[in-house]
Every structure is written in structure tokens, then in C-alpha cells.
N, C-alpha and C positions, 0 to 999 in steps of 0.2 A: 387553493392548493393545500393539500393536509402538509404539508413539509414548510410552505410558510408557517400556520400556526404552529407549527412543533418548535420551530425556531424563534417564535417572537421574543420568547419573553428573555433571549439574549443578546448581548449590544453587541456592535459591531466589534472585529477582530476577535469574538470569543471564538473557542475551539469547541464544536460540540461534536464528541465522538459517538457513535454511531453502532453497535454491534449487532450483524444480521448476515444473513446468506446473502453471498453475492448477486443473486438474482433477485432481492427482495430489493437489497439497495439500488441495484440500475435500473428496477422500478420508480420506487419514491423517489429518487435523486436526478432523476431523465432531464436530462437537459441546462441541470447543473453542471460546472467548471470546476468539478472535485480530483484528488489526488485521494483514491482508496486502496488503505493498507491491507494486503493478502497475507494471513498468518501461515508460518511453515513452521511444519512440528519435525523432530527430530524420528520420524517413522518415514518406514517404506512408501506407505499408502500414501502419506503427506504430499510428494510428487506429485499423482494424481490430481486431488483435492488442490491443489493447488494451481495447478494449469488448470484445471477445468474454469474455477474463479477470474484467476486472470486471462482467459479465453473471454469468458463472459464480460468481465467489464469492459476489457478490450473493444468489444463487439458491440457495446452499450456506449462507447466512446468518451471511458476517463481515462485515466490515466493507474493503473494499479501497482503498486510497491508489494516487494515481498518486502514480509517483517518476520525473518527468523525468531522463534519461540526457541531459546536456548536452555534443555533440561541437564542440571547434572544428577538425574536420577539413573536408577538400573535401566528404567523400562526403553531406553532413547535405542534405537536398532540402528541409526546412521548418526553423522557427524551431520549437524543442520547444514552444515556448510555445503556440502556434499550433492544436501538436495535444493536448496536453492542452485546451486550451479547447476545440476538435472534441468531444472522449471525454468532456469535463465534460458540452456541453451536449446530446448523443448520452443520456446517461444521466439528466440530469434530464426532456428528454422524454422519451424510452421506456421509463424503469423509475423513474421518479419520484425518484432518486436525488439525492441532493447530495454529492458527492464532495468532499474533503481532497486537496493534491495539496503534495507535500513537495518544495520546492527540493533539490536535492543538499546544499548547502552545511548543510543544518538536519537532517542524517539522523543525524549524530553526536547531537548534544544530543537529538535526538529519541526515538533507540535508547535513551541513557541515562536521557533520564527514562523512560521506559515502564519500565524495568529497574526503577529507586528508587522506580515514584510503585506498580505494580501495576496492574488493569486500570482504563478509563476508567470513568467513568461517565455513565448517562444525560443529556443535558443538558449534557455538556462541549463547548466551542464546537467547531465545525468550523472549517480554516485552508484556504485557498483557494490559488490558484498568488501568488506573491508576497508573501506577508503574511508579518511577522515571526514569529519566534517568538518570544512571550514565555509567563509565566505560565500553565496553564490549557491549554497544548497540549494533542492527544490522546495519550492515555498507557496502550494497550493492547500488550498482547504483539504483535510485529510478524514478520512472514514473509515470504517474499518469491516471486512468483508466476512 
């Protein structure tokens, strides 16, 4: 399997992040136990591009997180916020989802524990846009779409 050799020559609990279209990775990753992070940009379009992704991994059966991309530049046409909450409630009605959605600031500690804690498990809480992170985050292998 080309995804075994890609990952060999890293030991166990490392994080190796991943950056591809979301259909490339529910290819290579098929039938792996991963948590892949859905980037949301502060644009219109972003919505879109975004559900489309986490439609797709959805569909491909991981588990996908929006990762708000927070700009303070001119070009940003929404509050990220905004459209993750679009993409959240886009997918709790159309595909019955409940999405996780990872502040920037909380990807480090986030990345880390997935790395020390191993995969989630059933039943571990979901974290929503804003919410802290404590204790009991989600703690699967993470990827990036």
C-alpha cells in the first residue's frame, strides 16, 4: 500500500500532516481511522469549497473538522466565523452531520494530543467553533484536505 511506505520511515504517535484535495486523500487514506481537517477561508466561495470537502470525506467515512483560516487582511469578504457556521449548519441539515471546527489558535495542542492520546473514541465529545479546549478533545489522527 503506497500510504504504508509514505509513512514508514515515521515512529509511532508521529503526526504526519498531509496536504491534498479532499478526494485525493479519501483515496490514499481509504479505510484508514483519520480525523481530516477542512480549511475555511474568510470568502464567499469558502462555503461552498467547503461543504463540497466535507461532503466528500463524510462520504468516504472519516471524520472531517473545519479549520477556520483566520485573515486580518483587506481581501477577507466574511467573518470566518460566519461561514463555518454556513458549512456547520449546511451539513447538519443535508447530511445529518455535526461537525467539530478547530480555532487556529487550538491546532497545536490539538495535533499533539491526537499524537500522545492515539485514535478517538466513540462517544468523545465534539468541540464546536469557539469552545475551549480542554480535556477529552478529539484525539484522532489528523489530515488536512
Amino acid at each position: 500500500m503506497a500510504v504504508s511506505r509514505l509513512l514508514a520511515p515515521f515512529a509511532a504517535k508521529v503526526v504526519v500532516l498531509l496536504y491534498a484535495p479532499a478526494s485525493t486523500l479519501a483515496s490514499i487514506l481509504a479505510g484508514m481511522s483519520v480525523q481530516v481537517m477542512v480549511p475555511v477561508l474568510p470568502q464567499k466561495q469558502a462555503s461552498i469549497d467547503a461543504y463540497t470537502s466535507l461532503k466528500a470525506l463524510h462520504a468516504a467515512g472519516f471524520s472531517p473538522v473545519l479549520s477556520p483560516l483566520e485573515h486580518d487582511d483587506d481581501f477577507a469578504e466574511l467573518p470566518v466565523q460566519q461561514v463555518v457556521r454556513t458549512v456547520a449548519e449546511c451539513a447538519r441539515r443535508h447530511l445529518n452531520l455535526e461537525t467539530s471546527a478547530w480555532p487556529m489558535h487550538t491546532w497545536g495542542v490539538r495535533v499533539q494530543e491526537a499524537a500522545l492520546s492515539g485514535p478517538q473514541t466513540a462517544g468523545s465529545p465534539r468541540h464546536g467553533w469557539g469552545s475551549a479546549l480542554h480535556r477529552g478533545a478529539p484525539t484522532r489522527q489528523t489530515f488536512w484536505s
